[in-house]
C-alpha angles and dihedrals in degrees: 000000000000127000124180081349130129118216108194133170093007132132136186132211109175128097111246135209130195155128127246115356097026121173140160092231113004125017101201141006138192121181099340145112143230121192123184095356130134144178120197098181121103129270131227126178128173097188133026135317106041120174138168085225110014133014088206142001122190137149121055094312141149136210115197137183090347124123139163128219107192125096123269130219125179145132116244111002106025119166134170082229115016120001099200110028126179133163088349120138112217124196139176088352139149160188142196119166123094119267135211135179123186084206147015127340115022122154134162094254099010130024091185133020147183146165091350141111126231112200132174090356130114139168122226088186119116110241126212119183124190097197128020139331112019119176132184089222100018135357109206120019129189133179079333130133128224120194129177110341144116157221127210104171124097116251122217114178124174099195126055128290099046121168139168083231114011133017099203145347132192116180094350131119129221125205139188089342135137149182126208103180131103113259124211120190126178098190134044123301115033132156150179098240113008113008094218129357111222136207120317077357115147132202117188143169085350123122137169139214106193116113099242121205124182137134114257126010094015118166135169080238121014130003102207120004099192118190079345150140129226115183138178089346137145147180132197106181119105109250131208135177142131109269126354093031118158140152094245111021128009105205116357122192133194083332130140114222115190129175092358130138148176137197106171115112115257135207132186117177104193115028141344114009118156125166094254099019149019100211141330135225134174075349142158118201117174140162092005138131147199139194112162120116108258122196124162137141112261128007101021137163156157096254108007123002093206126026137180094140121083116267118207134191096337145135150220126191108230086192109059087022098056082215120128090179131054097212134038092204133352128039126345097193112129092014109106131179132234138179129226090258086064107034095091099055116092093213088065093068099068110202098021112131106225095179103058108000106041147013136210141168101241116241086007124055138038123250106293106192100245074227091078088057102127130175085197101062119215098149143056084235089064099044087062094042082063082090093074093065106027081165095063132103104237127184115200100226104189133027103267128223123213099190099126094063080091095049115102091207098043125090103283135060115257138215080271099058104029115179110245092280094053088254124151145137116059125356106236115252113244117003130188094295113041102024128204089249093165145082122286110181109177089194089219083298120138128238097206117207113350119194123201129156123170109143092172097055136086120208092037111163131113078277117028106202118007108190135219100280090040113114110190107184151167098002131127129219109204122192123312119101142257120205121182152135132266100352119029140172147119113265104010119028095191117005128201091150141056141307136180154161089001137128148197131195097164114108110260114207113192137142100231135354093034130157137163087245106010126021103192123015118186104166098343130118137223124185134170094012136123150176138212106173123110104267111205126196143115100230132046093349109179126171 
C-alpha cells in the first residue's frame, strides 16, 4: 500500500492472488499518485476491492497513463483498472483484460466509483456481474464525471443496473462517450450505454451501438433515466425486453430529453415498447426521432408505447417502424409521422435547428447531430460528418464497419428506397464545388463494405474530388461496391492530391475515368497502392 506516495515508470508481470485490497501493481492507496505505470498479470480477489491495476484508490489521488491488461476476478468492486475508487482523479488510462464479480459493482475500468472523474480512458474487456450495476467502463458511479471515454466489450449482468458503459449513475454526469458492446440484463433497468440514470445525472453528446436485452426498463441507451437529462444523444443497437422497452430510453421519469435518436429495431413482449421510449413520465421529449421497427404485445408505438410526459417536435418513421401510431397509450400531441419518401428532406423535421443542432445531406441522408462531429473517426456517422468540414486533417482511429448502408432504418437511403436519380449508400466526400482539400491518415485501419451508388454522378469515391493539397493515406477498402458516373473509383473518385499507402479491394462500376482506387487523376499522385477488386466500365478502365 501507498499513502502520500508517488509511483511513477513501474510496471508489474506476475498473477496475483488476495483477499481484500487486491491489485496487479499496487493494493491500496491513499492520497497518492501513479503515473505510466502498468501490470498484465491476472487478478484474483476473494473479498472486495479487486483491480488490474489497483485494489483501491482513496484520498485525493490520480492515476495517469497506466493501464493492465490481464484478466480480473473478484467478488464486490472489481474493476479492469481500480476495484474500489474514491476522490481519484484518472486520466489517459486503460484497461483490457476481462472482468467478473460474483456481487455487486463490477466494470471494465472501475468496479466501484465516487466523487472522481475518468477522462480520455476506456476498457475493450467483456464484463460479467453476479449481483447489481455492471458496467463495460464502470460499475457503480456516484457525484463522478465521465468525458470522453469508451467501452467495447460486451456486458452481461445478471442483477439490475447493467450498461455497456456504466451501471449506474447517480449525480454524475457522462460526455463525449460511447459503448459499442451488447448488453444482457436479467433483471430490471439495462441499457446500451448507462443502466439506469439516477437522480441531477447527465448524459451528452454520448451514443451507443450494441444490441441491449434485458427484462424491464430496457433502452439502447439508457434503461431508466430517473430526475434526469439525456441530450444529443443517440443509439443504434436493437433493443428487447418485457415491459418499457425503446430504442433510446426504457422507463423515464420526471427527465428532460432533448436532440436524441435511435434507429435500432425494438421488441417488448409483455408491455410498453415504442421506437424511442418505452414509456414517459413527468417527462419532456423535443427535437428527437426514431426509425427502428417496433412490435410488442400491448402499448405499443412509433415514437413511445406508453406517455404521460409532454413530446415536442419530434418523429417517427411509419415506414421502418411499422407503427401508424406514435403512441400505444397516452397522448399523441408533438409526435408526427412520416414516411421513408420524406425522411431525407430537412423541411420535414419542423423545429429542428439545421444550422446549429443537426445536419443532414440533403435528399440523402437522415438528421446527424453536428455534436457527433469528430476529427478523430470511430464510426461510420462521422465519417460521413467529414463532409462539414472537407478542409480539415482527420485520423481514422478505429477499423470502420459499413454495414448499415444496407439498413432501411439507418442513416442512408438503400437499394429499397433510391433518391430520383437511383442513388443510394454514402454521399461522396468533396465534389467539384466544394473539394476535400484536407488530411485523411487511416492510420493502417480498414473501411469494410462500403456501398455507393450513384450512376448519375460524376466525381463518386469515398471522397469525390480530393483536391491538390489533399493527402489521403494508409487506409484499406474492403469489400462493398461503389457504382457511378464519369470518375469512378473506391476510394477517390477525381484526384488532384495525394495518396498513398491505400487500398481497395470493393467492385467499381463507371462509364469513363474509372479505376479500383481512383477513378480520374489530373495533377495528383499515388504511390505504394494498390487494388484487387473487378473494375467495370466501357472508356479509360484501369485497375
Amino acid at each position: 500500500s501507498t499513502s502520500g506516495s508517488l509511483v511513477t515508470v513501474s510496471y508489474a508481470t506476475g498473477a496475483v492472488t488476495g483477499a481484500t485490497n487486491a491489485g496487479g501493481l499496487v493494493g491500496y492507496q491513499n492520497s497518492a499518485s501513479v503515473t505510466q505505470s502498468y501490470a498484465t498479470g491476472a487478478v484474483t480477489g476473494s473479498v472486495n476491492n479487486t483491480g488490474g491495476l489497483l485494489g483501491a484508490s482513496t484520498g485525493t489521488s490520480a492515476v495517469s497513463q497506466s493501464y493492465a491488461t490481464g484478466a480480473v476476478q473478484g467478488v464486490t468492486n472489481v474493476g479492469g483498472l481500480i476495484g474500489f475508487n474514491t476522490t481519484t482523479t484518472l486520466t489517459e488510462t486503460y484497461a483490457e483484460g476481462d472482468v467478473t464479480g460474483t456481487s455487486n459493482n463490477v466494470g471494465g475500468l472501475v468496479g466501484y466509483q465516487s466523487q472522481s472523474t475518468v477522462t480520455q480512458s476506456y476498457a475493450t474487456g467483456n464484463v460479467t456481474g453476479s449481483g447489481n450495476d455492471t458496467g463495460g467502463l464502470l460499475g457503480y458511479v456516484y457525484n463522478s464525471t465521465v468525458n470522453q471515454s469508451y467501452a467495447t466489450g460486451t456486458v452481461t449482468g445478471s442483477g439490475n443496473d447493467v450498461g455497456g458503459l456504466l451501471g449506474y449513475a447517480n449525480a454524475s454526469t457522462v460526455t463525449k462517450s460511447y459503448a459499442t458492446g451488447d448488453v444482457t440484463g436479467s433483471g430490471t433497468y439495462t441499457g446500451g450505454l448507462v443502466g439506469e440514470l439516477g437522480s441531477s445525472s447527465t448524459v451528452s453528446q454520448s451514443y451507443a451501438t450494441g444490441n441491449v436485452s434485458g427484462k424491464r426498463s430496457v433502452g439502447g441507451l439508457v434503461g431508466a433515466p430517473r430526475d434526469s437529462t439525456v441530450t444529443q444523444s443517440y443509439a443504434t443497437g436493437n433493443v428487447s425486453g418485457t415491459e418499457d422497452v425503446g430504442g433510446l430510453l426504457g422507463y423515464v421519469y420526471n427527465s428532460t430529453v432533448s436532440q436524441a435518436y435511435a434507429t435500432g429495431n425494438v421488441n417488448g413482449t409483455v408491455l410498453a415498447a415504442g421506437g424511442f421510449a418505452g414509456s414517459l413520465y413527468s417527462t419532456t421529449v423535443s427535437e428527437s426521432y426514431a426509425t427502428g421497427h417496433v412490435s410488442g404485445v400491448s402499448n405499443v408505438g412509433g415514437f413511445v408505447g406508453e406517455n404521460a410526459g409532454t413530446v415536442t417536435s419530434s418523429y417517427w418513421d411509419i415506414d421502418t417502424t411499422g407503427q401508424s401510431s406514435g403512441v400505444g397509450t397516452g397522448s399523441s400531441t408533438g409526435m408526427t409521422g412520416i414516411h421513408i419518401a420524406d425522411a431525407f428532406n430537412a423541411a420535414t423535421y419542423a423545429g429542428f435547428d439545421f444550422t446549429n443542432d443537426w445536419y443532414m445531406v440533403e435528399g440523402e441522408t437522415r438528421p446527424f447531430l453536428r455534436s457527433e462531429y469528430s476529427t478523430t473517426i470511430v464510426n461510420d456517422h462521422q465519417l460521413q460528418l467529414m463532409a462539414l468540414a472537407p478542409s480539415a486533417n482527420y485520423t481514422l482511429a478505429a477499423d470502420i464497419d459499413m454495414s448499415d448502408l444496407s439498413n432501411p432504418s439507418s442513416m442512408w437511403r438503400t437499394s429499397a428506397n433510391p433518391d430520383t436519380n437511383g442513388g443510394y449508400g454514402f454521399v461522396p466526400v468533396g465534389d467539384d464545388t466544394t473539394r476535400f482539400t484536407g488530411t485523411f491518415d487511416g492510420a493502417g485501419h480498414t473501411i469494410t463494405g462500403l456501398v455507393i451508388n450513384r450512376p448519375a454522378a460524376n466525381n463518386v469515391g469515398l471522397f469525390g474530388v480530393a483536391g491538390a493539397g489533399a493527402t489521403i493515406s494508409n487506409v484499406g477498402l474492403v469489400g462493398g461496391s461503389v457504382t457511378g458516373d464519369s470518375a469512378t473509383g473506391a476510394l477517390v473518385g477525381y484526384l488532384y492530391g495525394t495518396v498513398s499507402r491505400s487500398y481497395a479491394t470493393s467492385s467499381v462500376s463507371g462509364t469513363t475515368a474509372v479505376g479500383g482506387l481512383v477513378g480520374g487523376v489530373s495533377g495528383g499522385t499515388v504511390s505504394q497502392s494498390y487494388a484487387t477488386g473487378e473494375v467495370h466500365g466501357p472508356v479509360n478502365v484501369g485497375g
